[in-house]
TITIMAR-207087 format. One line per field, with one value per residue (C-alpha): residue number from 0; x, y, z; chain. Coordinates in Angstrom, 2 decimals, always signed. Example, Ala and Ser with C-alpha at 12.3 -4.5 7.8 and 13.67 -1.06 7.14 Angstrom:
num = 0|1 .
X = +12.30|+13.67 .
Y = -4.50|-1.06 .
Z = +7.80|+7.14 .
cadena = A|A .
This chain:
num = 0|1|2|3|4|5|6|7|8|9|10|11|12|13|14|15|16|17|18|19|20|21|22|23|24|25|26|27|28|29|30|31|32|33|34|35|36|37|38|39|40|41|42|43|44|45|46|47|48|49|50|51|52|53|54|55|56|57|58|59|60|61|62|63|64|65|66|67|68|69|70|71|72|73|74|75|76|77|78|79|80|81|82|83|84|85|86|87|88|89|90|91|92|93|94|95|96|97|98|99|100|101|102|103|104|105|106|107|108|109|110|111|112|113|114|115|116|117|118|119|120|121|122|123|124|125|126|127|128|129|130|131|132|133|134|135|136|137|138|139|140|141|142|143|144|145|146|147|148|149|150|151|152|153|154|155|156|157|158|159|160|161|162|163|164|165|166|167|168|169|170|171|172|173|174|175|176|177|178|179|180|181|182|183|184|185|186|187|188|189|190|191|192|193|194|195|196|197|198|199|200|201|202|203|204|205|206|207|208|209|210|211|212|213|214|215|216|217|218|219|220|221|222|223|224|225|226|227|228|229|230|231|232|233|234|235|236|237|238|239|240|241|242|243|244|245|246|247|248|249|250|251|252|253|254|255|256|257|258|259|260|261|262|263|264|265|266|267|268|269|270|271|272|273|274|275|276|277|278|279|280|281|282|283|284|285|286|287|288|289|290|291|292|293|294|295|296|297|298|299|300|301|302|303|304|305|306|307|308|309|310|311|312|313|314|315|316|317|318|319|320|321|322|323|324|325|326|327|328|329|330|331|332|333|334|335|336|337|338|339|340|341|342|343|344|345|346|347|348|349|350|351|352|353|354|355|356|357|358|359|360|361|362|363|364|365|366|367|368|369|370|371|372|373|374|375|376|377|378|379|380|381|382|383|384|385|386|387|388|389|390|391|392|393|394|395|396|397|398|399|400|401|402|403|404|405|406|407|408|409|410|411|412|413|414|415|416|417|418|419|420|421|422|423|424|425|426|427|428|429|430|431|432 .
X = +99.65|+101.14|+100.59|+103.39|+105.18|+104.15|+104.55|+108.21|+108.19|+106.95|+107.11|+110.04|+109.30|+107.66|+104.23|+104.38|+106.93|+104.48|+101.53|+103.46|+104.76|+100.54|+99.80|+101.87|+101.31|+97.82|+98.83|+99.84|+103.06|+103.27|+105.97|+104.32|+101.38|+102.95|+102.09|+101.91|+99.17|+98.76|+95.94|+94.24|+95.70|+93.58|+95.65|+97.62|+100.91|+103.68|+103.91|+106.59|+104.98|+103.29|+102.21|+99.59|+99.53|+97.17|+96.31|+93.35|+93.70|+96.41|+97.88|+99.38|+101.58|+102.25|+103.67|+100.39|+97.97|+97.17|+95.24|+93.97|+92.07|+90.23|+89.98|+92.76|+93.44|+90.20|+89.03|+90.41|+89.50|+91.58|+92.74|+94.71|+95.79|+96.66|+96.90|+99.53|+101.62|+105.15|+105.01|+107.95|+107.45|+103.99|+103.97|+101.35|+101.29|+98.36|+94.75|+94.19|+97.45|+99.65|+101.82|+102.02|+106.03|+106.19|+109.52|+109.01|+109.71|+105.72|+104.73|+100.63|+99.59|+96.60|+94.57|+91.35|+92.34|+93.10|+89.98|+91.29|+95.12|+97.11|+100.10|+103.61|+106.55|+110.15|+112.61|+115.37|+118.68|+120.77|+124.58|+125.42|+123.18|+120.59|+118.24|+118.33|+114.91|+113.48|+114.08|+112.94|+110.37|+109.59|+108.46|+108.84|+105.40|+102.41|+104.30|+108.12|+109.51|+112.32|+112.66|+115.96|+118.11|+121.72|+122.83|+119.73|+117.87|+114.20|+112.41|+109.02|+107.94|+104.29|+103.04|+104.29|+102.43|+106.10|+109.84|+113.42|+116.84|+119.89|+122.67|+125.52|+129.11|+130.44|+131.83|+128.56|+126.59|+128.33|+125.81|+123.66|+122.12|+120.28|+118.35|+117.10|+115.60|+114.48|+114.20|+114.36|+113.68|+116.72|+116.78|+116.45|+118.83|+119.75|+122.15|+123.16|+125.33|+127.45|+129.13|+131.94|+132.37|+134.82|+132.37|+133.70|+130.92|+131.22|+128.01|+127.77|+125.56|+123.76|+121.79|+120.03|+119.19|+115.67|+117.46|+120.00|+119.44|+121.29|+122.85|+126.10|+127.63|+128.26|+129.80|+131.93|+134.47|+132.29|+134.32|+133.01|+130.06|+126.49|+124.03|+120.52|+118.24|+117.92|+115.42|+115.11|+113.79|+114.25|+118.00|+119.29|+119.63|+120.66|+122.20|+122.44|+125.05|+127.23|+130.64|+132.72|+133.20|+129.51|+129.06|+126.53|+127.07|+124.85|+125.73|+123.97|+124.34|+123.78|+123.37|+124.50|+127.21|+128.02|+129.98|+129.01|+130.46|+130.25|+127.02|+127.00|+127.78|+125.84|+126.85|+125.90|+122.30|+120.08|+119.31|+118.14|+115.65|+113.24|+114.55|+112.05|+112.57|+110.14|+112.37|+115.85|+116.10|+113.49|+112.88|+112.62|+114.37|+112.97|+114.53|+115.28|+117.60|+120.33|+122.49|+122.13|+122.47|+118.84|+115.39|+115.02|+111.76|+111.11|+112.35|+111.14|+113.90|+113.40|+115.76|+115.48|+118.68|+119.17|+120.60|+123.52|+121.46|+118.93|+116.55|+114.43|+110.24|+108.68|+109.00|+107.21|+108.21|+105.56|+107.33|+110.93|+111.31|+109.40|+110.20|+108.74|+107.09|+105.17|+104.65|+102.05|+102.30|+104.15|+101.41|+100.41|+102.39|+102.25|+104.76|+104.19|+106.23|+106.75|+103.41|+100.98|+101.55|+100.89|+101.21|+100.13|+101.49|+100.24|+102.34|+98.77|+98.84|+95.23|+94.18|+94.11|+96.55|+97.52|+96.30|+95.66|+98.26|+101.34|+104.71|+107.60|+110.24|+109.11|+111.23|+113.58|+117.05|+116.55|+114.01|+110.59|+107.74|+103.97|+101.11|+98.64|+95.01|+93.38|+96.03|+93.12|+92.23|+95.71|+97.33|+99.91|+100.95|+103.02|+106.21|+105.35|+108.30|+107.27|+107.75|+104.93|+106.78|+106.32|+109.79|+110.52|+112.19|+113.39|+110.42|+108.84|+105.73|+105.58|+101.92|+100.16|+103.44|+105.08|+108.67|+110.05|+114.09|+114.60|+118.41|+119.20|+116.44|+118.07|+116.28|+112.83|+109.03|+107.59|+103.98|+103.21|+99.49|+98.16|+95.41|+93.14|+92.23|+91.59|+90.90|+93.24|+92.60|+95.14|+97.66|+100.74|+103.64|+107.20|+110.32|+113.92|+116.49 .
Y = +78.99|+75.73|+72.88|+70.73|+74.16|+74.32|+70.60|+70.86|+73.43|+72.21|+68.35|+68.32|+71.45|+70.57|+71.10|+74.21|+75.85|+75.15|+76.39|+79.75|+80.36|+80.01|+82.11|+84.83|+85.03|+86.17|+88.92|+92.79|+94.05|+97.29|+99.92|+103.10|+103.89|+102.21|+98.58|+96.26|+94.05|+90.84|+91.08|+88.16|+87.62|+87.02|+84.26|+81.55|+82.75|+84.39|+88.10|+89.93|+93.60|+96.18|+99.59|+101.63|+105.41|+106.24|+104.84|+102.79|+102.39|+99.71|+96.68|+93.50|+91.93|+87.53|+85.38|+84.82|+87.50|+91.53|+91.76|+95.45|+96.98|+100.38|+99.89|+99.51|+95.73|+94.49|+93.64|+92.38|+92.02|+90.53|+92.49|+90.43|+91.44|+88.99|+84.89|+82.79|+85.32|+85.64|+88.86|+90.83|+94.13|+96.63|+100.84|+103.12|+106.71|+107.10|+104.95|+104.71|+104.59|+101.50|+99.55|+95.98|+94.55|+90.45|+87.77|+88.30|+91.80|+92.37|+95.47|+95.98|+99.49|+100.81|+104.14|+103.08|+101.08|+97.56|+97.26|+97.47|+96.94|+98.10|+95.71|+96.94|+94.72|+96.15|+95.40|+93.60|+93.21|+89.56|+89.95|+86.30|+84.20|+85.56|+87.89|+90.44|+90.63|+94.11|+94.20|+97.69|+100.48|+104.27|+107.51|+110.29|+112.21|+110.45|+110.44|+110.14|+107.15|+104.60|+100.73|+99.25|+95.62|+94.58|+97.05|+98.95|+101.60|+102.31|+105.78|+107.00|+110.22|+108.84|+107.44|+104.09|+103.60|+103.88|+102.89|+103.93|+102.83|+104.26|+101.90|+101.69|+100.60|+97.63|+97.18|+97.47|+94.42|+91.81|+89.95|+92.37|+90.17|+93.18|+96.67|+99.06|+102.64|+105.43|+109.15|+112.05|+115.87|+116.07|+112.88|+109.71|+106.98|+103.44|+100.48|+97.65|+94.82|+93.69|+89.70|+88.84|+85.11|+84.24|+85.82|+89.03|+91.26|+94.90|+97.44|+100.85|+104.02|+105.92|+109.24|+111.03|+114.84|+115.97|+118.86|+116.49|+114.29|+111.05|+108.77|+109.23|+107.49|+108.49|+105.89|+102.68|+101.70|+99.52|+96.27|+93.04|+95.29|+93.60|+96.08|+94.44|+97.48|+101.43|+103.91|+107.51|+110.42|+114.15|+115.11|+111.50|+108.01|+105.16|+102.35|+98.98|+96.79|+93.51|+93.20|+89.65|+89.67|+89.26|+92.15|+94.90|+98.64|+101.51|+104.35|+107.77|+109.42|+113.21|+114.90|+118.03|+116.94|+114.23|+111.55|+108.11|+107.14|+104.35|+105.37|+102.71|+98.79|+95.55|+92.10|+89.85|+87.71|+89.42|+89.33|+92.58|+93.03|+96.31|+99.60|+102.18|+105.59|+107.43|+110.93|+111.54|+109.56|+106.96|+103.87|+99.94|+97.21|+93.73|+90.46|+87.54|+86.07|+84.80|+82.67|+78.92|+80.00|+82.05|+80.81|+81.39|+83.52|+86.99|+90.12|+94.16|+96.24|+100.11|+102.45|+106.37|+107.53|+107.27|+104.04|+103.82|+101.12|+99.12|+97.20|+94.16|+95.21|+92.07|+88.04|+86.55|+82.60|+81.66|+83.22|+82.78|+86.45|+89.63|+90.94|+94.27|+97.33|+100.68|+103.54|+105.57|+108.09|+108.49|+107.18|+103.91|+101.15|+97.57|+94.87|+91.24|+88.05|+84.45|+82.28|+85.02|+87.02|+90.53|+92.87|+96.44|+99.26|+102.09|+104.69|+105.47|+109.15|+110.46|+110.35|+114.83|+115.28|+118.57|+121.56|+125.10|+125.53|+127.44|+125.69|+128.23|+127.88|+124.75|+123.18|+123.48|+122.92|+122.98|+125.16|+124.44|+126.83|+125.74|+128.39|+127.10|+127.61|+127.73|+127.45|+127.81|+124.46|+122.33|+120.32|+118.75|+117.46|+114.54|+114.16|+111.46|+110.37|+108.95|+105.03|+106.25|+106.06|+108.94|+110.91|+112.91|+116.39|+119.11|+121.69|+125.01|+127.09|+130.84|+132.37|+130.71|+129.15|+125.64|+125.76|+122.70|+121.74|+119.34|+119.77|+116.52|+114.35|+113.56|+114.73|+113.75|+114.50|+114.83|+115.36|+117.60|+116.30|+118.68|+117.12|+118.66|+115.67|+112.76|+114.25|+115.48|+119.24|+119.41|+117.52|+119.85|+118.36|+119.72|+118.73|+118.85|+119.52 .
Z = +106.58|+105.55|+107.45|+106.72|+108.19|+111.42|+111.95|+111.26|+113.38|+116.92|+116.39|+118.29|+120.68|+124.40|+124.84|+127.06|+124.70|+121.83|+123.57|+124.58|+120.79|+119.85|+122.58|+121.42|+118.03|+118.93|+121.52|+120.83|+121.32|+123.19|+124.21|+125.43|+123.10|+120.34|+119.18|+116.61|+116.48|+113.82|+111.55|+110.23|+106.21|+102.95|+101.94|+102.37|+100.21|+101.50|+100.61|+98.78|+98.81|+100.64|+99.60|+101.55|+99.61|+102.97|+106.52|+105.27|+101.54|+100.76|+98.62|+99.73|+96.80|+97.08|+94.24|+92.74|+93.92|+94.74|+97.20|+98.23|+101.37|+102.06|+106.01|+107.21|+106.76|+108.16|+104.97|+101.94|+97.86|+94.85|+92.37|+91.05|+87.17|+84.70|+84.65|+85.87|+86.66|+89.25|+90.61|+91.90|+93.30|+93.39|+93.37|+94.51|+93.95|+95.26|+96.08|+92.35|+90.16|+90.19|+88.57|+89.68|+88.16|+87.12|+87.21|+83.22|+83.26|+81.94|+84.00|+84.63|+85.38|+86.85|+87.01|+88.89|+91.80|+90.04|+88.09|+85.23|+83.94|+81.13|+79.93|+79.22|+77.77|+78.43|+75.71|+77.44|+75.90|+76.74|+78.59|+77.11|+77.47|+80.48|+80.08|+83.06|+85.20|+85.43|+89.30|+91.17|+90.08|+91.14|+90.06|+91.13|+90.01|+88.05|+85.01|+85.30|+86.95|+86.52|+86.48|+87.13|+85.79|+85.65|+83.05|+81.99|+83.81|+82.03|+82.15|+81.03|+80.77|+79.75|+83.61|+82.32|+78.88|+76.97|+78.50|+77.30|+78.27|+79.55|+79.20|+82.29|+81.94|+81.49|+84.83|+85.93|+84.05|+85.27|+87.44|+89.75|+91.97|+93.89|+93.15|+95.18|+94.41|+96.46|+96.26|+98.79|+98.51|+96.41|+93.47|+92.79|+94.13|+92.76|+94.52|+92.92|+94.33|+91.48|+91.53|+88.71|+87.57|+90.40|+93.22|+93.81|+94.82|+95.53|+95.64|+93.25|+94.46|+91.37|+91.77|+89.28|+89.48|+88.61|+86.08|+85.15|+82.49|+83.36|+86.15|+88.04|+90.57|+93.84|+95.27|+93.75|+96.25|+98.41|+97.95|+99.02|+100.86|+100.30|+100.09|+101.95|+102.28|+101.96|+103.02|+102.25|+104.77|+104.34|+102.31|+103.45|+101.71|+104.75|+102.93|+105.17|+104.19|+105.87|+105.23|+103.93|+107.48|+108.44|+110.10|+109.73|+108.95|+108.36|+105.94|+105.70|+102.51|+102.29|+99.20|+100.24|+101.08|+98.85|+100.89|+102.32|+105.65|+108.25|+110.57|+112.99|+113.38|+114.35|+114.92|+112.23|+113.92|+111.45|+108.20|+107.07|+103.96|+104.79|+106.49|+106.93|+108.27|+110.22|+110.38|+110.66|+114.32|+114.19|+112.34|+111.85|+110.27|+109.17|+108.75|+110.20|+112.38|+111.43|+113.93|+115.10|+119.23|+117.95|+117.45|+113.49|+113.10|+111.64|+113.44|+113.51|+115.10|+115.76|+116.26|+118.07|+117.15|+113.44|+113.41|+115.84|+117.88|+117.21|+119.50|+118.49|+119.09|+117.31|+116.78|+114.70|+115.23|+112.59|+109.61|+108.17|+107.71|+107.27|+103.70|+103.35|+105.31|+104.54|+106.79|+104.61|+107.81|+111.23|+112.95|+111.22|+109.67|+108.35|+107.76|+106.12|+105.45|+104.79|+105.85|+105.04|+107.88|+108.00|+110.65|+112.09|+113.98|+115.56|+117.56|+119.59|+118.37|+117.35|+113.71|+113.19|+116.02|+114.27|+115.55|+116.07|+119.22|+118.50|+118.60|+118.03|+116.63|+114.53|+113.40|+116.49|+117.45|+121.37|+122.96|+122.28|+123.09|+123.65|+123.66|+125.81|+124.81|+128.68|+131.20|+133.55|+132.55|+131.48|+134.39|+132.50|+129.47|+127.88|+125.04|+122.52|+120.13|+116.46|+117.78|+120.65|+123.54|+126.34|+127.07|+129.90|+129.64|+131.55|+131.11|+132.81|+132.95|+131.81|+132.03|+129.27|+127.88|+127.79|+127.21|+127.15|+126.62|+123.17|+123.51|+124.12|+122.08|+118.40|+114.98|+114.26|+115.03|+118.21|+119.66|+122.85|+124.53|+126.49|+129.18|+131.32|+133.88|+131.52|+128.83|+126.01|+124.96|+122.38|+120.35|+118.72|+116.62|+116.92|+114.53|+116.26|+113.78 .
cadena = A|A|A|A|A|A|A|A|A|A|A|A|A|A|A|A|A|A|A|A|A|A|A|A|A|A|A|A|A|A|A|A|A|A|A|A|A|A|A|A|A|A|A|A|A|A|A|A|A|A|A|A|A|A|A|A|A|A|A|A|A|A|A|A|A|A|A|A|A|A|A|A|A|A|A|A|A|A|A|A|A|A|A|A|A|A|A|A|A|A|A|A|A|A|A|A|A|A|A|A|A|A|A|A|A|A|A|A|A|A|A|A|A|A|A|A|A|A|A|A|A|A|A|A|A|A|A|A|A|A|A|A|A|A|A|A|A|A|A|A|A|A|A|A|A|A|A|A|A|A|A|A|A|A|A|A|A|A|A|A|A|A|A|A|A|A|A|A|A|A|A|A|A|A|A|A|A|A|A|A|A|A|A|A|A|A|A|A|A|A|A|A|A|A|A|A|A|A|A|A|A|A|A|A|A|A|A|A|A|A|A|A|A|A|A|A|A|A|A|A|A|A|A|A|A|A|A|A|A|A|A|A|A|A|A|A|A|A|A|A|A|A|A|A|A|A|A|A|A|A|A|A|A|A|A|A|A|A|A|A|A|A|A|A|A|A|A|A|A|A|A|A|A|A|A|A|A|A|A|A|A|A|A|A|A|A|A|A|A|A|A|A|A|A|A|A|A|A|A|A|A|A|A|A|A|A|A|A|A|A|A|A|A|A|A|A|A|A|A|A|A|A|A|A|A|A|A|A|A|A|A|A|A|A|A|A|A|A|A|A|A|A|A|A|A|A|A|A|A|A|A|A|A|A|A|A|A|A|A|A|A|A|A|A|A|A|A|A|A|A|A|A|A|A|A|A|A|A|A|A|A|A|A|A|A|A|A|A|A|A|A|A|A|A|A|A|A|A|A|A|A|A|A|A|A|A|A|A|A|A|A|A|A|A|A|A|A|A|A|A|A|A|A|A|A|A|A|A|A|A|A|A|A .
């Protein structure tokens, strides 16, 4: 971390306030069996990118470097492609294939886990006299995948070796100052926040259809909205946006049913720039804060009810802001930021917590039903939501059967641990609909 940093920081501070921030940024943070523990970073750069395609195997993108793991983030190696280079954005499809995106729109790609690199050039087209950064990338299988600027969106159909264009609207290429893609179960989503000379800014919503050949927009109204970050999970696209009002709102899109609406609302301290999505009812957010009456530092918020609230879970008073997270599954997760910190969680469920107990029906949309293997042997058992934390509900025992009553918990995956004494016989996962 940079010196000159944390001198700034705590010249001024008392001693015992300084001594409590150190302390801190050593401890874990717990709630239930979840918690997020700091790992110790490779270097001394602030990072712009993670991507982890499994638990163990994973990438950490800074201005100048790649740096990749295969345990977990206990150990670190470079694999860092090209020279001088200002990197942008990183995306794993799996442990091996890559493609690693630049500030000068050169995009590396590899096929054997960053030991070797192949060099693309996009051919960018001027609107006056700037040439548009290639901003976003993302595929949707090894070989078909889009890259996104102001008025262009790229495709290959060649895993990256060779790029086309599809040209947008005018109305569209005036100055976007922000991309995002994802993709669901459905297609491929793109939202640009769009600024005109005299700083009118609106936000546009783009889908494209596997079996339809081109983009469309879904949604162009959202005037003087700021789009800040989106995340995908199952048939839904949440968009997180601030009004010219400063305030925060959360829209769910739905394919199916092809609307965007206001999901929920949150006063304007944070500065959003990551949402992940667990399932449909849990998640996180990452940012900053973003009011004078609040320490500034870097923020994790989670929510258990797809969005409507949010509660902060992590400060980080040594970084500015966290900038990006990855949840390769819903048990593991890592987050980095300014200062070269990087972050884990856990939600303290077992690695192979599947198993061979019957849940029925699964998925559910109340009543959930547990065979249990030995009910000679189980005394009780435990409800684990995807952030880790133990619920209680309203449950009863049948002869060799747990039924247990999900009505009221929202959407999402759950796990059922089934003990006998201290010792776990059994982990099953349920979804609630």
């Amino acid at each position: 971390m940079c010196p000159a940093y944390f001198y700034n920081r705590f010249r001024n501070m008392p001693k015992r306030s300084a001594l409590l921030l150190l302390c801190l940024s050593f401890i874990r943070l717990s709630q239930g069996d979840a918690q997020w523990v700091r790992l110790e970073s490779p270097t001394s750069e602030s990072f712009l990118d993670v991507q982890f395609p499994d638990e163990n195997t994973g990438y950490l993108l800074s201005y100048h470097q790649l740096w990749k793991t295969d345990d977990g983030g206990n150990t670190f190696i470079d694999v860092t492609p090209g020279k001088d280079q200002t990197f942008m954005r990183i995306l794993f499809l799996d442990d091996q294939i890559g493609f690693v995106l630049t500030n000068n729109s050169i995009l590396y790609r590899t096929v054997d886990g960053g030991q070797t690199y192949e060099k693309t050039h996009f051919k960018r087209t001027p609107i006056g006299d700037v040439i548009a950064p290639v901003r976003d990338i993302l595929f949707t299988d090894s070989v078909f995948g889009f890259c996104t600027s102001d008025h262009v969106f790229y495709y290959t159909e060649t895993g990256g070796r060779e790029w086309s264009n599809i040209g947008l609207d005018d109305h569209y290429t005036i100055a976007v100052t922000r991309d995002f893609m994802v993709q669901n179960t459905h297609a491929a989503y793109c939202v640009k926040k769009v600024a005109d000379f005299y700083g009118y800014y609106m936000s546009y919503v783009f889908q494209y259809w596997p079996y339809w050949n081109g983009w469309t927009t879904i949604a162009d109204d959202l005037d003087y909205i700021s789009i800040c970050a989106v995340a995908n999970v199952s048939d839904s696209v949440f968009i997180y946006a601030r009004d010219d009002n400063k305030d925060m709102y959360t829209y769910d899109y739905h394919s199916n049913k092809n609307v965007i609406h206001l999901h929920s609302f949150m006063p304007y301290t944070y500065r959003i720039t990551d949402i992940r999505m667990l399932d449909n009812g849990n998640g996180f957010m990452c940012g900053r804060t973003n009011d004078i009456l609040l320490p500034e530092e870097a923020i994790i918020l989670q929510t258990a009810d797809s969005g409507k609230t949010w509660q902060t879970v992590l400060t980080e008073p040594f970084a500015f802001s966290f900038n990006k997270m990855c949840f390769p599954s819903d048990r593991i997760g890592y987050a980095v930021g300014d200062y070269s910190v990087l972050w884990k969680w856990s939600s303290g469920i077992p690695a192979g917590s599947a198993s061979d107990v019957l849940v029925y029906p699964n998925p559910s949309s109340g009543w959930v039903s547990v065979q249990i293997p030995d009910p000679d042997t189980v005394v009780h058992h435990e409800i684990i939501d995807a952030l880790g934390r133990r619920l209680t509900v309203p449950y009863t025992y049948s002869s060799s059967t747990l039924l247990l009553d999900m009505h009221h918990q929202t959407a999402g995956v759950y796990f059922i641990r089934l003990y006998a004494g201290n010792e776990t016989i059994s982990i099953a996962k349920c979804v609630i609909q």
